[in-house]
C-alpha positions, 0 to 999 in steps of 0.5 A, a space after each residue: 660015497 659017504 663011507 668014502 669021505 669018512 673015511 678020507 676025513 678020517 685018515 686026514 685027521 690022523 695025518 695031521 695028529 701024527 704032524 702034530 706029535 712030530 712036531 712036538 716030539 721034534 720040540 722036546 727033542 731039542 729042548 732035551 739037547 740043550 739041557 743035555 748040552 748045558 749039563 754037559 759044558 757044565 760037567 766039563 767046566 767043574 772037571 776041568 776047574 778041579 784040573 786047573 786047581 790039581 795042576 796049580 797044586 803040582 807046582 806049588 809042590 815043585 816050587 816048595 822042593 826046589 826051594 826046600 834044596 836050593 837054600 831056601 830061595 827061588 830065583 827064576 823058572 829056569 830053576 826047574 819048576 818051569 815044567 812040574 810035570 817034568 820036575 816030577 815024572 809023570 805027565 798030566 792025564 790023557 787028553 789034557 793040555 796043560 800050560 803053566 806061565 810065571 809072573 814075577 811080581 817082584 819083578 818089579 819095584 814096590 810102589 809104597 817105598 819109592 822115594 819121590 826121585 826113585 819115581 821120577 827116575 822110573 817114569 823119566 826112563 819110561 820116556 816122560 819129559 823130565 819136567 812131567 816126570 817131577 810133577 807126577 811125582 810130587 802128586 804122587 808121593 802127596 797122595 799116599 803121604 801123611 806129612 807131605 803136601 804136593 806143591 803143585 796146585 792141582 795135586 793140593 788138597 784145597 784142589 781135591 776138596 773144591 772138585 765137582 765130589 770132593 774128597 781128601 787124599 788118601 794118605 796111605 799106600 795105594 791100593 789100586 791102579 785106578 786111584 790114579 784117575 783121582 791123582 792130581 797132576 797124575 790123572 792128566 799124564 797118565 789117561 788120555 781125554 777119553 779116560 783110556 790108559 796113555 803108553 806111559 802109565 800102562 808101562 809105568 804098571 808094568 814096573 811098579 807092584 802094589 804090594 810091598 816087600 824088601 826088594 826087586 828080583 834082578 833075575 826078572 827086573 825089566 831094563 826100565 826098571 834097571 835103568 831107573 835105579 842107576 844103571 846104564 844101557 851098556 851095564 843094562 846090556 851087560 845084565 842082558 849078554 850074561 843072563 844069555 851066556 849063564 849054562 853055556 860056558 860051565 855045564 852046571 851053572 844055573 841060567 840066572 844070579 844066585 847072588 846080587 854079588 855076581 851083578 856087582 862085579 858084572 857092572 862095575 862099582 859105584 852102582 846102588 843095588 839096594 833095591 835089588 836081590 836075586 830071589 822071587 818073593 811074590 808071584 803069580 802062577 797060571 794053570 790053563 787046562 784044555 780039552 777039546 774045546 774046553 778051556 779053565 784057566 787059573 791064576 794065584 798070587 802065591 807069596 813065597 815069603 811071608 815080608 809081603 805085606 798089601 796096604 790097609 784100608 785107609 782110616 776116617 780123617 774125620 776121627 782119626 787124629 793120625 791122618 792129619 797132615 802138617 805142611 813142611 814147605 818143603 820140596 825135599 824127597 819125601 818116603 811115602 808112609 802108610 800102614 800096611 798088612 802083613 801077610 799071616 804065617 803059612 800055618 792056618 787055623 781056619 775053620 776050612 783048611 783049604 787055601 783054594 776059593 771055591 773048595 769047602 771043607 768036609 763036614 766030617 773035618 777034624 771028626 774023622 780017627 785013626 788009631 784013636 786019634 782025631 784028625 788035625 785041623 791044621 795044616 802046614 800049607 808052604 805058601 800063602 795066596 794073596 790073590 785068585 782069579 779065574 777064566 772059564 774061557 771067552 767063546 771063540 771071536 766071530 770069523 770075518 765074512 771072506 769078502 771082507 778081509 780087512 788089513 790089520 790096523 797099524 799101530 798109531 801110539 808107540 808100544 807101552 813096552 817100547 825099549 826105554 832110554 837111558 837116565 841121566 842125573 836129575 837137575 836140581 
């Protein structure tokens, strides 16, 4: 009888110990799997960033050709690098999606050199009342001037200096949007109580660059910033019917203005095109690769000309004696002034010749020989990249439960891209 407990005692014990290593072994599993999934995703986003980063290559490739044959000057995608795989011929590799998006960022018009009218027209056409227009204006042209003050008393820089932080304004170009929270005058029209961006000012972003440059793209300027440099609705119109009409009629002709001579004889005379050419100058090319659920997405800013030029930091008033600024009493229309910095030339020096973040140069760079000869370590890159941005892909929204399926809120704020109305003459 003992011998038979003993050895139920026995088989139990192995009983548990074998629950035991299973459960354990089911533990190391799934530790494993994670790991061995996070590699994976990790594998799959470097591959798919060095995609991205081939793709971009390709197009600036194609856009480089294009405008090497088509006299020096790129206008619109229509032009042929709208698809590089194409352009080129030969498709991207098996089992990759790839989709490239243009934005024109001479599109729109360059901030820095508006005339305190230009901003009055822009933001009237934008559908600001033209009272408002003028005073956003006036504190606009305030902030990044070094010989004007606003005449509005909220824009003053006695206004700025008795807030709760004071500050001084910054008297050069601004550099980022969100200067415009500290704008008087400006900060009340275009944010709402809760700081969120009101329907004017997000449209006013979409017309307006930061960067400077000679002049606007009309190939790719919006009807908001045609109207607001003269224009009409129905020369607006005219612009819109030709644009959709260009490679229909004559097989050969490109959809788009290879000269602003074609505009001036469209609408008519007595219309100041000055602001306007028929070339990109600036913009942002994105790449976004996919595989499977995998997803990389890259964005440059590639200056295709080298008069591009981003505003410089702003000097310390306190000891620099330019910044001083001496009331003229006037209301006249004021050129905004400030320094900017201009975009080096394409050739680069550097230590690492890769003009794309992230890469680094090989350590044998410039020790490597062919013929007895040491290898460069320059390299004639055609454009220049301002800026860079990158999106691994967000995960995927949560799906709400079936019971619930909620209406799609409607809209109570009309659209920032709301068709804008027409100009008229400003009211002295």
């Amino acid at each position: 009888m003992n011998v038979k407990k003993r050895r139920g005692s026995v088989i139990i014990v192995v009983l548990v110990l074998i629950t035991l290593a299973s459960l354990l072994l089911g533990r190391f599993m799934e530790d494993n799997s994670l790991e061995l999934a996070i590699a994976t995703r990790e594998a799959d986003r470097r591959r798919l960033r060095a995609d991205a980063q081939s793709e971009l290559e390709l197009a600036l490739a194609v856009i480089a050709e294009i405008r090497s044959i088509d006299l020096n000057k790129i206008h619109a995608p229509a032009q042929g690098y709208d698809d590089p795989h194409a352009y080129a011929g030969f498709p991207a590799r098996d089992g990759l999606e790839v989709k490239f998006d243009y934005e024109d960022e001479t599109a729109k018009l360059p901030l820095s050199v508006l005339s305190k009218n230009d901003i009055i027209q822009l933001l009237y056409s934008l559908g600001m009342e033209q009272r408002d227009a003028e005073r956003a204006a006036d504190a606009i042209v305030a902030w990044q001037s070094k010989s004007y003050e606003s005449i509005e008393e909220e824009a003053a820089d006695a206004a700025y200096q008795r807030s709760t932080l004071s500050f001084r304004p910054a008297r050069r170009p601004i550099r980022s949007f969100e200067e415009f929270r500290s704008i008087g005058v400006a900060k009340e029209l275009f944010f709402d109580e809760q700081g969120h961006p009101t329907p004017i000012f997000l449209a006013f972003k979409d017309c307006v660059s930061l960067y400077t440059f000679p002049q606007a793209n009309i190939n790719t300027a919006s009807d908001a910033v045609l109207l607001s440099q003269g224009l009409d609705e129905n020369q607006v119109n005219l612009i819109r019917e030709r644009q959709a009409e260009i490679g229909k009629r004559i097989v050969g002709t490109p959809p788009y203005f290879r000269v602003t001579s074609e505009v001036r004889q469209l609408v008519g005379g007595g219309v100041n095109m000055a602001k306007f050419d028929d070339e990109v100058i600036l913009m942002w090319v994105r790449v976004t690769v996919k595989e499977g659920l995998s997803k990389c997405r890259v964005s440059a800013l590639v200056a295709i000309r080298e008069d591009v030029a981003y505003p410089s930091a702003a000097a310390n008033p306190d000891t620099d004696p330019s910044i001083g600024l001496s009331r003229t009493g006037t209301t006249a229309a004021a050129k905004t002034t400030g320094t900017s910095t201009a975009v080096p030339r394409s050739t680069t020096t550097n230590t690492s010749p890769y003009l794309t973040p992230g890469i680094e140069a090989p350590a044998t760079l410039g020790q490597s020989t062919m013929s007895g000869r040491v290898a460069s370590k320059t390299i004639a890159y055609p454009f220049q990249i301002l800026a860079w941005e990158e999106d691994n892909g967000a995960p995927p929204a949560p799906k709400p439960p079936d019971d619930s399926a909620a209406p799609a809120p409607t809209p109570t704020e009309p659209s920032a891209t709301s068709a804008p109305r027409a100009t008229k003459p400003l009211t002295k």
